[in-house]
C-alpha positions in Angstrom: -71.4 -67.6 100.9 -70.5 -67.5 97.0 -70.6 -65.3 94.1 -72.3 -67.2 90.9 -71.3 -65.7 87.5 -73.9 -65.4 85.1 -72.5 -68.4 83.1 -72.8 -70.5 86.0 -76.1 -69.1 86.9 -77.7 -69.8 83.2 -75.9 -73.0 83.6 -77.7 -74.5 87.1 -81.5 -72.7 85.6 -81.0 -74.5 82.4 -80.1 -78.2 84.2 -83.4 -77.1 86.9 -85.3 -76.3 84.0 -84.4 -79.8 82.2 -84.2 -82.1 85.1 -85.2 -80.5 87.7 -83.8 -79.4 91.2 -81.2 -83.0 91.6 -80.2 -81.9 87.7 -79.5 -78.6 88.9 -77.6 -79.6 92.2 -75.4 -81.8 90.1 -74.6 -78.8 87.7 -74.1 -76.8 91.1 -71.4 -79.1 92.6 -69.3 -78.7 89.0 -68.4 -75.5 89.9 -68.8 -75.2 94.2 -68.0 -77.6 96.5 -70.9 -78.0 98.2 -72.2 -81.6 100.2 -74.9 -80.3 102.4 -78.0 -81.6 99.9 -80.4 -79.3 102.1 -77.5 -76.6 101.3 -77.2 -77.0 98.1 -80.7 -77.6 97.4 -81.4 -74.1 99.1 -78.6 -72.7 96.9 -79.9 -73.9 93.5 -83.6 -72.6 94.6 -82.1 -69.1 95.0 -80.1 -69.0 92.2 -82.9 -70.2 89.7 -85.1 -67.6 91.2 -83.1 -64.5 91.3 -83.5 -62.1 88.8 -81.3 -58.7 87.6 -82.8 -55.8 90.0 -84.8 -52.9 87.6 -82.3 -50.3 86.4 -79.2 -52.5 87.4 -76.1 -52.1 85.2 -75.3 -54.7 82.6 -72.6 -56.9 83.2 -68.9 -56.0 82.5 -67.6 -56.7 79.4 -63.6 -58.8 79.7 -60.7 -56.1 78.5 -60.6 -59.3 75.6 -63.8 -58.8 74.3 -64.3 -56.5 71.3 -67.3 -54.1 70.8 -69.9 -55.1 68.0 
């Protein structure tokens, strides 16, 4: 079990959504170590479908950032 960050998680939908679920693994292994293809192919299939649950809070901002 991981925990994908929304940066990572746009990343690996935008590769899927270019090139397709091998793009997408690719992009996955940059940030997990994952070998398993049937793994990571699972992994990449959930993380391009999962969406925000209704009424969820939005992400925390970093201390860094500043307020617009």
């Amino acid at each position: 079990m991981f925990t994908v960050s929304e940066e990572e998680r746009a990343a690996i939908s935008r590769a899927y959504e270019d090139g397709g679920e091998w793009a997408a693994v690719v992009e996955l292994r940059r940030y997990f170590a994952i070998e398993d293809n049937d793994n990571a192919l699972f992994a990449v299939r959930s993380i391009v479908r999962w969406r925000a649950a209704p009424g969820s809070p939005p992400p925390r901002r970093s201390p860094n950032e500043t307020s617009r």
